[in-house]
GUNUTOR-390348 format. One record per residue (C-alpha): x, y, z; residue in one letter. Coordinates in steps of 0.02 Angstrom, whole numbers. Layout:
<r <X,Y,Z>,"A">
...
***
This chain:
<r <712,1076,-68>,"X">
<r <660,1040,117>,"X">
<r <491,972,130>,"X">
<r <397,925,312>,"X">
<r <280,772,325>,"X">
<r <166,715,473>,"X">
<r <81,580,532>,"X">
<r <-10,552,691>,"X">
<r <-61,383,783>,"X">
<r <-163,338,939>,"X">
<r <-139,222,1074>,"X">
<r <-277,58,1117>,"X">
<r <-349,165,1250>,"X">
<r <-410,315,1124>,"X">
<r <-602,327,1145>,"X">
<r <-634,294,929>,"X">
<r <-485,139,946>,"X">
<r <-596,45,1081>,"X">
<r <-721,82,986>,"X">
<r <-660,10,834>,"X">
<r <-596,-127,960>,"X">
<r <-772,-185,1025>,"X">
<r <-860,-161,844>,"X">
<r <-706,-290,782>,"X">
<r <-706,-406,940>,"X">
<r <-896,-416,926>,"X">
<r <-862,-473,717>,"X">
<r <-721,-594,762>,"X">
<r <-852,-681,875>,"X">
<r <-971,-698,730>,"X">
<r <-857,-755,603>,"X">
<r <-763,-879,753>,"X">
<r <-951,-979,757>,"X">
<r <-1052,-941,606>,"X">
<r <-904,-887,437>,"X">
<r <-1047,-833,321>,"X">
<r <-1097,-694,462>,"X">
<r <-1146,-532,387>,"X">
<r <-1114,-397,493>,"X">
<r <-1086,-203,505>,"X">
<r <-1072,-154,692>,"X">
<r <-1064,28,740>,"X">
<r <-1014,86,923>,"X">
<r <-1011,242,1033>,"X">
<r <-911,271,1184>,"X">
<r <-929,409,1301>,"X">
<r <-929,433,1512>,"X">
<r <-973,248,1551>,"X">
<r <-1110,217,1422>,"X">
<r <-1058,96,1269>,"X">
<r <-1199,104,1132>,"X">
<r <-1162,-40,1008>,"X">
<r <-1288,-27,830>,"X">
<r <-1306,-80,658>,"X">
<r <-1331,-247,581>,"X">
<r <-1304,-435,601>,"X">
<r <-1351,-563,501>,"X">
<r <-1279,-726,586>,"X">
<r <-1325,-928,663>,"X">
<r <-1190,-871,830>,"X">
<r <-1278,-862,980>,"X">
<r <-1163,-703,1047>,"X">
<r <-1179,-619,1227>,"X">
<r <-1125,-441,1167>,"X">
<r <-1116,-372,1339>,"X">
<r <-991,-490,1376>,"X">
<r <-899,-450,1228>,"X">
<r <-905,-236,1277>,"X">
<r <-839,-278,1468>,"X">
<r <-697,-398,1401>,"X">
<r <-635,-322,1258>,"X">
<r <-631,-134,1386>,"X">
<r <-553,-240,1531>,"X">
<r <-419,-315,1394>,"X">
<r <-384,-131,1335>,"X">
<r <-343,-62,1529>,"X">
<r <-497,13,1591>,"X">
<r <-500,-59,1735>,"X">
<r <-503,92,1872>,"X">
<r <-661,156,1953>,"X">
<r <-613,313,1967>,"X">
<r <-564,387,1802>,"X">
<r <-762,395,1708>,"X">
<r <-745,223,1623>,"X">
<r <-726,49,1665>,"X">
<r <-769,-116,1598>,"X">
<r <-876,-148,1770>,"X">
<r <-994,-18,1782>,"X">
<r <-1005,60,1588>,"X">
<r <-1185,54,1540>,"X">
<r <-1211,-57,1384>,"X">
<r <-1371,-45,1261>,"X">
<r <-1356,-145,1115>,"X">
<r <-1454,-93,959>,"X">
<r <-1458,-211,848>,"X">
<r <-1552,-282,678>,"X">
<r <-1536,-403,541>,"X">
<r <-1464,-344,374>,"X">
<r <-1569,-285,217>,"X">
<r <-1635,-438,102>,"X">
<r <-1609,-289,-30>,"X">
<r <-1403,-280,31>,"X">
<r <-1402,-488,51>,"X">
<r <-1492,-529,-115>,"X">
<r <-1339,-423,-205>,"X">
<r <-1200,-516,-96>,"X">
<r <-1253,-689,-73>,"X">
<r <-1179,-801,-212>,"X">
<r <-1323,-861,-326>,"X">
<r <-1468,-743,-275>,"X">
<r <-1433,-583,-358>,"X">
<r <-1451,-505,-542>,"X">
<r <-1261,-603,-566>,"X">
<r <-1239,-794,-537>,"X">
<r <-1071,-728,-437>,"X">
<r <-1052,-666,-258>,"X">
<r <-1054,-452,-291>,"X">
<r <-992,-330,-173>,"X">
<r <-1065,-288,-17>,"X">
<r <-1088,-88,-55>,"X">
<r <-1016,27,-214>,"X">
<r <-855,128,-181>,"X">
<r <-671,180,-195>,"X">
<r <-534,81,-95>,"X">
<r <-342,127,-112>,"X">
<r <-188,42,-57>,"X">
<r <-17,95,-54>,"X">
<r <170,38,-14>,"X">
<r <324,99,-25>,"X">
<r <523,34,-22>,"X">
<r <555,194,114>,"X">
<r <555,66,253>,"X">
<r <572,-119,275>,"X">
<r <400,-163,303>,"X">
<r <330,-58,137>,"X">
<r <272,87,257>,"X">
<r <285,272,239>,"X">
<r <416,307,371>,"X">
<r <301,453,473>,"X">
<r <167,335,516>,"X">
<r <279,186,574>,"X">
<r <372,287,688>,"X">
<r <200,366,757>,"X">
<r <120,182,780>,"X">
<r <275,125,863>,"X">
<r <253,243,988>,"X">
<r <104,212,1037>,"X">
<r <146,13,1042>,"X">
<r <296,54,1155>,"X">
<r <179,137,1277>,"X">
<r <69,0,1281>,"X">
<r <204,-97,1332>,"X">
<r <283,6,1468>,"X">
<r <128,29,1543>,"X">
<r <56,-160,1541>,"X">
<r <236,-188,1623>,"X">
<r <239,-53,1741>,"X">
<r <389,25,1680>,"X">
<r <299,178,1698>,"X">
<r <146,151,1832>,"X">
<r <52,299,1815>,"X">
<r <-8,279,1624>,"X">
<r <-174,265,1578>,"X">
<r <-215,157,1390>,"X">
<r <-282,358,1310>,"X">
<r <-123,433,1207>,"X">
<r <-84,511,1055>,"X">
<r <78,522,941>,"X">
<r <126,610,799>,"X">
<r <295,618,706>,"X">
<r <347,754,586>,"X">
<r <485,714,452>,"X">
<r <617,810,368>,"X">
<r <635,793,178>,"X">
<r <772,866,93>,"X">
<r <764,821,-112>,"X">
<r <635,681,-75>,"X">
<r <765,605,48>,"X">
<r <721,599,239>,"X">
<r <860,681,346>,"X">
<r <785,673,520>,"X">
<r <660,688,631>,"X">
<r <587,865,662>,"X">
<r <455,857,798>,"X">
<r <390,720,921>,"X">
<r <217,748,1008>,"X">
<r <178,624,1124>,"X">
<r <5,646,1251>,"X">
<r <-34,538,1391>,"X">
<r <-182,510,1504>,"X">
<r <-94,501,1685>,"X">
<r <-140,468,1849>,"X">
<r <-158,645,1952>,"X">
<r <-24,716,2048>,"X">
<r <105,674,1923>,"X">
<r <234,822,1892>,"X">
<r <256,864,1708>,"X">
<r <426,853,1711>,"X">
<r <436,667,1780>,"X">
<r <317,620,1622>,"X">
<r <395,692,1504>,"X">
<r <585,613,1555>,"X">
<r <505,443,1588>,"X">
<r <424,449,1422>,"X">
<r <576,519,1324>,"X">
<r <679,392,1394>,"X">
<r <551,232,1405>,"X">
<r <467,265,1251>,"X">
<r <528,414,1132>,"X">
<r <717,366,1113>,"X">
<r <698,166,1116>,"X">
<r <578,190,950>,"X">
<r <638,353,883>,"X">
<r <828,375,910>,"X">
<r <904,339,747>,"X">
<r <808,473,660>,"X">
<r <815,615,818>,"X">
<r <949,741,815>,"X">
<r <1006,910,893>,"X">
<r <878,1008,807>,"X">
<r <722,888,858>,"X">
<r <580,945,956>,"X">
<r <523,829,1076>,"X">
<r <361,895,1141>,"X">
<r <273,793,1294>,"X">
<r <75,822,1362>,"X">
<r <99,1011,1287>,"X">
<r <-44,1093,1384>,"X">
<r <52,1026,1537>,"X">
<r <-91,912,1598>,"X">
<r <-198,752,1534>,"X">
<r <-269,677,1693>,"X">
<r <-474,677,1615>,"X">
<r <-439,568,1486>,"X">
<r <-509,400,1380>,"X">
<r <-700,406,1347>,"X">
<r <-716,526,1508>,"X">
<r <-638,659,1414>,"X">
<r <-705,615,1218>,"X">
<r <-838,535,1121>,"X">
<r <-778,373,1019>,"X">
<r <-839,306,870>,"X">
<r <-814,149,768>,"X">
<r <-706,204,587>,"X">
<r <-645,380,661>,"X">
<r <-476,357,645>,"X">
<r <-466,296,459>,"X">
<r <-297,390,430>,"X">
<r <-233,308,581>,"X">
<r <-281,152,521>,"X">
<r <-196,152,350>,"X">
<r <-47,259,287>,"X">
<r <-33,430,384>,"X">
<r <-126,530,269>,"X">
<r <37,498,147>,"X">
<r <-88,393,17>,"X">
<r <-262,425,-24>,"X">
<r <-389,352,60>,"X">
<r <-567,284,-31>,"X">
<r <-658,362,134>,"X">
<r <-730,194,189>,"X">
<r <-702,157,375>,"X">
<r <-642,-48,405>,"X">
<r <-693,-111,597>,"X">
<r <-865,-184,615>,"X">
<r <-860,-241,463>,"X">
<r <-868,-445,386>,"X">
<r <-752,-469,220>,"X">
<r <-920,-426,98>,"X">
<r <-881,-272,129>,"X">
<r <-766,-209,8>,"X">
<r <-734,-67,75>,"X">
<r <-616,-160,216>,"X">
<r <-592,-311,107>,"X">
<r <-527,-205,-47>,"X">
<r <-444,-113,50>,"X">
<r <-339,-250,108>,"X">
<r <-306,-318,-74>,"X">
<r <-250,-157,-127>,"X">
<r <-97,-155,2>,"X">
<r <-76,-328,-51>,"X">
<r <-50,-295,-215>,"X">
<r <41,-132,-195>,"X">
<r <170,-222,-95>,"X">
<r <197,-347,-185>,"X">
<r <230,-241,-326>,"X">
<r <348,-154,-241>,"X">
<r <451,-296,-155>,"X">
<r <444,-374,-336>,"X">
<r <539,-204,-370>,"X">
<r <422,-135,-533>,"X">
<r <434,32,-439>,"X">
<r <487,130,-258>,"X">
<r <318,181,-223>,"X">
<r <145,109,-285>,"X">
<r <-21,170,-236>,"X">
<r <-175,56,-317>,"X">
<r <-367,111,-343>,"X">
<r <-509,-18,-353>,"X">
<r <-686,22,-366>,"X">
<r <-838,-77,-363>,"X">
<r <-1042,-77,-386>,"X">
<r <-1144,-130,-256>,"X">
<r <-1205,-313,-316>,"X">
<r <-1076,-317,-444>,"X">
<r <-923,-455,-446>,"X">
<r <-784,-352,-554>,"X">
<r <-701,-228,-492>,"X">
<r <-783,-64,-611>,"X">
<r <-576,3,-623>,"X">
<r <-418,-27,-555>,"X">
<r <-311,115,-566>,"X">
<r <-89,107,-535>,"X">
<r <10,275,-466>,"X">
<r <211,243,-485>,"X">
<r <256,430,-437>,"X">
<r <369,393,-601>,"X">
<r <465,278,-506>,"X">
<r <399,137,-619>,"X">
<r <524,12,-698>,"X">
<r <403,-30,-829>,"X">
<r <250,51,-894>,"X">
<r <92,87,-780>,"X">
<r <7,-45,-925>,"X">
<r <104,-168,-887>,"X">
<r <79,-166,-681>,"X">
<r <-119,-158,-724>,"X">
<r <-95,-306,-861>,"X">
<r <15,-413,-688>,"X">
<r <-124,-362,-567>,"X">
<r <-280,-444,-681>,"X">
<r <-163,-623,-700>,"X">
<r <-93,-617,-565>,"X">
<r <-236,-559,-409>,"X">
<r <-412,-615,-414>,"X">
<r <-536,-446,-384>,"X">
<r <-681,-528,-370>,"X">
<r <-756,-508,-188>,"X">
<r <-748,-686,-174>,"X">
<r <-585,-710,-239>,"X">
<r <-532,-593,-121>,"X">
<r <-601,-659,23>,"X">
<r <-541,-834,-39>,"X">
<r <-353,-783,-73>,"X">
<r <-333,-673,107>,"X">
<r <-435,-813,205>,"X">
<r <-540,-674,272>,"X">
<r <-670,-773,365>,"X">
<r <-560,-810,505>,"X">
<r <-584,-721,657>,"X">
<r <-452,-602,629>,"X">
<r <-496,-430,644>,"X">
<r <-493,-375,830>,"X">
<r <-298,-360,812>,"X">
<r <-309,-261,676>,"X">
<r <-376,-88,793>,"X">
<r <-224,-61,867>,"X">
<r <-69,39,783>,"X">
<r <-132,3,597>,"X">
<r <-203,-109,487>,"X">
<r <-50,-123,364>,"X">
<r <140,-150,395>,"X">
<r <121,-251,558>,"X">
<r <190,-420,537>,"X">
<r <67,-573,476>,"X">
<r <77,-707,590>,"X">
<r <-28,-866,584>,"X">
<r <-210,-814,492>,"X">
<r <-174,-630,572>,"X">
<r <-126,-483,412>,"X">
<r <-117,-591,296>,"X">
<r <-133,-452,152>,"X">
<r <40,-394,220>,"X">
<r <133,-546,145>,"X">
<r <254,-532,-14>,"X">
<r <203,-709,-67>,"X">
<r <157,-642,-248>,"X">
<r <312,-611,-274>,"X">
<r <389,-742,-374>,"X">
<r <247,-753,-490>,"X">
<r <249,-543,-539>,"X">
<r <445,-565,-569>,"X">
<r <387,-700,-701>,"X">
<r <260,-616,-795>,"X">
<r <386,-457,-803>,"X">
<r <445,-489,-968>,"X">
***
C-alpha cells in the first residue's frame, strides 16, 4: 500500500524562529551568570518592533536590548531596506519576576514535598526511530537540512541574493511501510527584488535541493521553488513571530505526538522543555539499544510534584520484548525527577540558543550542546534486558 508523509521546516530567518532565537539567547544569558535563573520569556516580532514579555526570576544583571540587536544581527537582518533590522527595530521589554505561588512548588525544600517539583503540570512526548542514522523520522531531517544548507549558501554567498526567511517541506513515498522516494520538494525564499524566478529556482535546485536531497529524488519528484512566483516582502515585514510557534518544527515533523508545550524561553524547571528532552533521550536510547524500530515515550507531571504522574511506551509492535519490560528499564535505568533530569542532561548550561534553528532533536551533541541526543545509556539497557 502506498502511503504519503510530510514534514515541513523553516529557516533562522522565519519571523516565530528569531523569535524563539531571542526568547533562548535572552535564557542562555541568565543561566551563563546566575544557573538557578527562573525564567519564561515570551517575544513578538513584527515590521521593526521586537516586544520581549513574561517572567524572570534571576541575580544576572542582563542588557536585553543588547541581547534583541545581536542575536537579529547574528541571524542576517542586517539590511535597511527590507522592514527589519537589528539597528533600527524598536525594542520594549516587558518584564516581571515569577509567582512565589510557581517558585514555592519548584524550589527544592520550600514546597508541600521536601524535593524540587515540576515547574507547571502537563504531557511531554519523545520519540525515535532506527529509519535514519541519527534516530529521526526521515521527512523532517531532509526538511531541516534544507533549510541548514541555505543558511550556508547564503552566509557564503554562494547564492547573494538570499534573505535568512525560508520555508521547506519534504513529502515521502511509502510503499508497505518502506520509503521508496521522494515525492515533492517545496522550498520558499525571501530574495532580493529583481531576481527572475527561474534563476532562483536553478540556483536553489542545484546549491541546495540536490546536495541534501539527491539520494531519495527521482524521475517522478516534484521539485517546486517560491510557487506563487515571488517572495521579495519577507521575514517579520511580511509575518508576525512568536516565541513556541513552530513546535512541530521543533520536534519530529508532526510524525510523533506532541504534549503541546512550546520549549524556547524557557529554564530546565520547566518540564515541559526539560521532559521533553528526556523523553527523546530515553526513546533513543531504547532504540539504539535495539528493544524496538520505533519508540515513542509519554511522561506527565503535576505542577509542584517530583514523580513523573505516568510514563507511558508506544513500540508500533516493533518491540523485542514486552512494553513492561521497556517501562520496568526506563524507572532503573533514567531518573524522572525534575531534578534528576536537569542533573543527568546538565541543563543549566547556557545551551539553548542553538537549539532554535533546524530542531531540537537529531542534531549532533557536541561539548554541553544536545546532550539528550546521546546513546550513552546504552550499555546499561542491554544489561538489564534479560
Amino acid at each position: 500500500m502506498k502511503r504519503y508523509f510530510t514534514s515541513e521546516s523553516v529557516g533562522i530567518g522565519h519571523p516565530d524562529k528569531i523569535a524563539d532565537a531571542i526568547s533562548d539567547s535572552i535564557l542562555d544569558e541568565c543561566l551563563k551568570q546566575d544557573k538557578e535563573s527562573r525564567v519564561a520569556v515570551e517575544t513578538l516580532v513584527t515590521e521593526q518592533k521586537v516586544v520581549v514579555a513574561g517572567e524572570i526570576t534571576t541575580n544576572a544583571k542582563i542588557n536585553y536590548e543588547e541581547i534583541v540587536r545581536n542575536t537579529i544581527k547574528e541571524i542576517g537582518y542586517t539590511n535597511e531596506n527590507i522592514g527589519f533590522d537589528y539597528k533600527n527595530v524598536n525594542v520594549e521589554i516587558l518584564l516581571h519576576a515569577q509567582s512565589p505561588d510557581i517558585s514555592q512548588g519548584v524550589t527544592e525544600g520550600v514546597g508541600l514535598f521536601t524535593e524540587q517539583g515540576a515547574g507547571d503540570q502537563g504531557i511531554m512526548f519523545g520519540f525515535a526511530t532506527n529509519e535514519t542514522r541519527d534516530y529521526m523520522p526521515l521527512a523532517i531531517d531532509l526538511a531541516n537540512a534544507i533549510v541548514k544548507k541555505a543558511k550556508e549558501v547564503r552566509e557564503k554567498k554562494e547564492i547573494d541574493y538570499l534573505f535568512p526567511d525560508c520555508k521547506s517541506q519534504v513529502t515521502l513515498l511509502y510503499e508497505d511501510n518502506i520509503i521508496q522516494s521522494i515525492d515533492t520538494i517545496v522550498f520558499s525564499t525571501h530574495h532580493k527584488e529583481n531576481i527572475e524566478l527561474e534563476q532562483i529556482r536553478k540556483d536553489c535546485i542545484e546549491k541546495i535541493i540536490l546536495p541534501t536531497c539527491k539520494e531519495y529524488i527521482n524521475d517522478k519528484t516534484r521539485i517546486l521553488i517560491n510557487p506563487t512566483g515571488r517572495f521579495v516582502i519577507g521575514g517579520p515585514m511580511g509575518d508576525t513571530g512568536l516565541t513556541g510557534r513552530k513546535i512541530i518544527v521543533d520536534t519530529y515533523g508532526g510524525y510523533a505526538r506532541h504534549g503541546g508545550g512550546a520549549f524556547s524561553g524557557k529554564d530546565p524547571s520547566k518540564v515541559d522543555r526539560s521532559a521533553a528532552y528526556t523523553c527523546r533521550w530515553i526513546a533513543k536510547n531504547i532504540v539504539a539499544a535495539k528493544l524496538c524500530d520505533k519508540c515513542e515515550i509519554q511522561l506527565s507531571y503535576a505542577i509542584g510534584y517530583p514523580q513523573p504522574i505516568s510514563i507511558f511506551v508506544e513500540t508500533f509492535k516493533t518491540n523485542k520484548i514486552p512494553e513492561e519490560k521497556i517501562i520496568e528499564i526506563i524507572k532503573n535505568v533514567f531518573d524522572l525527577t525534575p531534578k534528576g533530569i536537569i542533573n543527568s542532561l546538565n541543563l543549566k548550561n547556557p545551551i539553548y540558543r542553538k537549539t532554535t534553528f533546524a530542531g531540537h532533536f537529531g542534531q549532533e551533541p557536541f561539548d554541553n550542546y544536545f546532550p539528550w541526543e546521546k546513546t550513552n545509556k546504552v550499555d546499561e539497557i542491554k544489561k538489564l534486558i534479560n
